[in-house]
C-alpha positions in Angstrom: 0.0 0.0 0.0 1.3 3.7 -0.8 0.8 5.9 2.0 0.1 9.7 1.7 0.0 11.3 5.0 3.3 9.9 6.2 6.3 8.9 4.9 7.4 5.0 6.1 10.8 3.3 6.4 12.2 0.5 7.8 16.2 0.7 8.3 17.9 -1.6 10.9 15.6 -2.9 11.9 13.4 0.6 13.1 10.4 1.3 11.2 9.8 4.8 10.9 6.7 6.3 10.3 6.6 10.0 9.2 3.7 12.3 9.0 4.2 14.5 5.7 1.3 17.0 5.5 3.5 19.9 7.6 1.3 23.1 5.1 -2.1 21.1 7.0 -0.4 21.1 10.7 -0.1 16.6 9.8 -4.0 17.3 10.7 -5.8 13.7 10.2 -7.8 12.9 7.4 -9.9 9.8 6.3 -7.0 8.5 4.3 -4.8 8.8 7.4 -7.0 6.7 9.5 -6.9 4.2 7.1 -3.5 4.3 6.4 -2.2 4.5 10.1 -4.1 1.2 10.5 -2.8 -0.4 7.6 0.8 0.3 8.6 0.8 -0.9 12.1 -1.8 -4.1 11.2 -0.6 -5.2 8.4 2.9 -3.7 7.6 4.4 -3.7 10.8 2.2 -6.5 12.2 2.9 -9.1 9.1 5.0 -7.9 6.2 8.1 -6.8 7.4 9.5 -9.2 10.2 12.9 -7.3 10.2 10.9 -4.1 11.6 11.4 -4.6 15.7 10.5 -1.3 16.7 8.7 1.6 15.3 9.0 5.7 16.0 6.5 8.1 15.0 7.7 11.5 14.3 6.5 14.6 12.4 7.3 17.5 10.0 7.0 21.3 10.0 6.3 23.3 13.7 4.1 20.9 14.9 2.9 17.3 15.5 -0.5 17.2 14.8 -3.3 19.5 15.0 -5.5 16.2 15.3 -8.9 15.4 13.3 -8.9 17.2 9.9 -12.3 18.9 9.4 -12.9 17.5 6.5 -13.8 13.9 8.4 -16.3 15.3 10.5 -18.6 16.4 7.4 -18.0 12.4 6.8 -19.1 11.4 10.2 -22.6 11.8 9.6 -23.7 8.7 7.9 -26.8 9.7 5.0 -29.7 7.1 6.5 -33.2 8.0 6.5 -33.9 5.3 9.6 -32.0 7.2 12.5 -31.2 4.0 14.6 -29.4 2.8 11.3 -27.5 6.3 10.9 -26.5 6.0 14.7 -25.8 2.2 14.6 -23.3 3.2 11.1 -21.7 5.6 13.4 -20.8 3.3 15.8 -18.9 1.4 13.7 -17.8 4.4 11.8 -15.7 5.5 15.4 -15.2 1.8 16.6 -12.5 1.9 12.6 -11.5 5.1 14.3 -10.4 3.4 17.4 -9.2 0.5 16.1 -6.6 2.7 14.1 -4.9 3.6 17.1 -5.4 0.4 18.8 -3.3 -1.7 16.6 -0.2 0.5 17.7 -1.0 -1.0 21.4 -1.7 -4.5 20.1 1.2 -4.7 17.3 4.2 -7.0 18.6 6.6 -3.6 18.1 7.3 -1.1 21.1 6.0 1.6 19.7 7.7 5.5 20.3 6.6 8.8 20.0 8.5 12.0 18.7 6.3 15.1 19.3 7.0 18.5 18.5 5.2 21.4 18.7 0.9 21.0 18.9 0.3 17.7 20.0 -3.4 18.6 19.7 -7.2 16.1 20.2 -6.6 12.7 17.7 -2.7 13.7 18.5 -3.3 12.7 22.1 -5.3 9.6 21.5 -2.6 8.7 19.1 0.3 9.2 21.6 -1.2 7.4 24.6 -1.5 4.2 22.4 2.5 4.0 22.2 5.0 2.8 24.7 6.4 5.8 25.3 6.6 9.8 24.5 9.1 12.2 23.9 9.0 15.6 23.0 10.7 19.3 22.4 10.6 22.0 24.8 8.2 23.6 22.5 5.7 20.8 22.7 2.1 21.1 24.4 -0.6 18.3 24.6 -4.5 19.8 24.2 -7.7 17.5 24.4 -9.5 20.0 22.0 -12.8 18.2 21.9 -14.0 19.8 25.0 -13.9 23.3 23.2 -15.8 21.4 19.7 -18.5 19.9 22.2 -17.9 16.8 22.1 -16.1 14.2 24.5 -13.2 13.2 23.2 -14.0 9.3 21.5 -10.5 8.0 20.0 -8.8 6.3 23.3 -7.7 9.7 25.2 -9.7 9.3 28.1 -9.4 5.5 28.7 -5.3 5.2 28.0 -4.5 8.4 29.6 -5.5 7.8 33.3 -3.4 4.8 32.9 0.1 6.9 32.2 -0.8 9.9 34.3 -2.4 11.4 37.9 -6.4 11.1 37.1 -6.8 14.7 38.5 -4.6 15.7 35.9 -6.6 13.8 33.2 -9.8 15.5 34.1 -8.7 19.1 34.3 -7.1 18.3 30.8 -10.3 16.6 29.5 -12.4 19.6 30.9 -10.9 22.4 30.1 -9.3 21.7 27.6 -6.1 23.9 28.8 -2.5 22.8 26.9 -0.2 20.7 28.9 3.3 21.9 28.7 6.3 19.5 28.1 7.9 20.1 31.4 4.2 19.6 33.4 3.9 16.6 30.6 7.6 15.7 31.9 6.5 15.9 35.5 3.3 13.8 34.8 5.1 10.8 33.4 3.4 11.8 30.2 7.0 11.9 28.6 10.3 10.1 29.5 12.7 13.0 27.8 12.4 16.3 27.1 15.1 17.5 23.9 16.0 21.0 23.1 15.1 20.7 19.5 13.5 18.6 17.2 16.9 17.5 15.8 18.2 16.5 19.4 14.8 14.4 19.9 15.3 12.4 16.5 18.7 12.0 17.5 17.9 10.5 20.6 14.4 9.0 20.4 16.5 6.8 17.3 19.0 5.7 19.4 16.6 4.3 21.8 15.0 2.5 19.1 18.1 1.1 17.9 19.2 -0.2 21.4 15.5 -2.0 21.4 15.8 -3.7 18.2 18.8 -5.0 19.5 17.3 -7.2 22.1 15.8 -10.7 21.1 12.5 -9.5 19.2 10.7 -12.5 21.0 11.7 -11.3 24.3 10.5 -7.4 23.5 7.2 -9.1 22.2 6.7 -10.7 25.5 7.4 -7.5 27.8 5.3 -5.6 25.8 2.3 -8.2 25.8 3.1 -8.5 29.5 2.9 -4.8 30.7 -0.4 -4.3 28.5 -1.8 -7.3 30.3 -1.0 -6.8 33.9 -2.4 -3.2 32.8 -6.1 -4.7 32.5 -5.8 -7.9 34.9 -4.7 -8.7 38.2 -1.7 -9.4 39.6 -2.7 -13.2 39.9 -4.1 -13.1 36.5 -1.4 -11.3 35.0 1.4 -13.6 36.7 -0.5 -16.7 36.2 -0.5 -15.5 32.3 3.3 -15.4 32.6 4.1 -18.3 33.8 2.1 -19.5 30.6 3.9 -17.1 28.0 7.2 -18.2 29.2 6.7 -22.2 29.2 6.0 -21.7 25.7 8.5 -18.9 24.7 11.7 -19.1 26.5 13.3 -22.7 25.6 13.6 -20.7 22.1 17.0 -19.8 20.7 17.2 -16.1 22.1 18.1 -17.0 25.9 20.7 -19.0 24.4 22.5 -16.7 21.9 22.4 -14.0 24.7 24.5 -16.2 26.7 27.1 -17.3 24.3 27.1 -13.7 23.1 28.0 -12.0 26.5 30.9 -15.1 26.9 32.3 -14.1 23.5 32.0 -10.4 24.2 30.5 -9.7 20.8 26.6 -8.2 20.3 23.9 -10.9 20.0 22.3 -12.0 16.7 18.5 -12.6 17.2 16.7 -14.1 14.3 13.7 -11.8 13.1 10.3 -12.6 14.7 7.8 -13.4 11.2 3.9 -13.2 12.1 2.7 -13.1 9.1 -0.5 -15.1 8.7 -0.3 -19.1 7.6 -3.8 -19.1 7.4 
């Protein structure tokens, strides 16, 4: 698939995903929504098995100044029977969702480079990656408060999960801008960078340092943390002790070892999940 709101790369072994629409402030349209999806679903998810990490960054002076316009003329589905036009809109922002919720489920940590305006669908997007980094320059806005509506796309039931609840509900009602040292403070963001240069710089070298631990072993924390997230601590250690019966008499633990006593870096095989069905 061609994509035409971001650029995408995959170069060792860190995908890159790009938004390229700087004139329009990256703002989202339809085509982004389905594109975002497609990358991190099928892309990411299945066809390229060499990709173990992925950044999202951005062009121009900001991030992204969230939903275009232009998708909420589409919202409204054309149905004479309004429990049809309502039951169409469900599933219309259940797509919406999902877009951003294959970035939590994909087996990739997933990092964000933010600049500038990180502003409504921006913060959905962000708090469905691992983690967050930003400028100096950068501030988070939920926006839909001042458009009258609640914000829909994952904001409000990720965001209590990575930062004070208090917090969350002054954002979500008043729609104020977060700062990047407050969003520093909050545990919003690991790193705040000078510039935008500095971020890439060093949002990049994290992702390298990722893809060079065993992709199995990645996949694992990452399905781990998101689980323990939801469950409890019994359910969530009871699913370990599953995940790691099945996973860890694999070839990883082994090269790890042999690798440290021959003082070289470890060579992991690429993990391939691409359908066999």
């Amino acid at each position: 698939m061609a994509y035409t709101t971001f650029d995408f790369d995959v170069a060792d072994h860190v995908a890159h995903i790009r938004l390229n629409r700087p004139d329009k402030r990256n703002s989202m349209t339809r085509a982004f929504w389905e594109e975002i999806r497609h990358v991190f679903a099928v892309a990411i998810g299945e066809e390229r098995a060499d990709a173990r990490v992925a950044v999202i960054s951005s062009t121009g002076p900001h991030f992204t100044a969230g939903m275009d316009l232009s998708v909420f003329g589409s919202i409204v589905a054309e149905e004479a029977d309004p429990a049809r036009r309502r039951e169409r809109f469900r599933r219309g922002l259940l797509a919406y969702q999902d877009s951003f919720s294959v970035m939590e489920k994909v087996r990739v940590p997933v990092l964000a480079a933010v600049q500038g305006g990180c502003i409504g669908g921006g913060v959905d997007m962000i708090s469905a990656c691992d983690m967050r980094y930003c400028t100096a320059d950068a501030f988070f806005t939920i926006k839909e408060i001042d458009l009258g509506m609640t914000a829909d796309v994952g904001t409000l039931q990720r965001l209590p999960y990575l930062i004070p609840q208090g917090l969350v509900r002054e954002l979500a009602y008043t729609g104020r801008a977060l700062s990047a040292q407050e969003a520093l403070r909050a545990g919003l963001v690991n790193t705040v960078y000078p510039t935008q240069a500095e971020m890439l710089e060093g949002v990049m070298a994290i992702a390298r340092t990722i893809a060079a631990k065993s992709p199995l072993a990645v996949y694992g924390s990452k399905e781990m943390i998101n689980y323990a997230r939801d469950h409890s601590v019994d359910e969530a250690l009871n699913y370990m002790s599953v995940w790691n019966a099945a996973f860890i008499h694999g070839a990883d633990m082994p090269e790890a070892f042999t690798a440290t006593r021959d003082k070289r870096a470890p060579r992991f095989a690429d993990l391939d999940l691409r359908k066999t069905v």
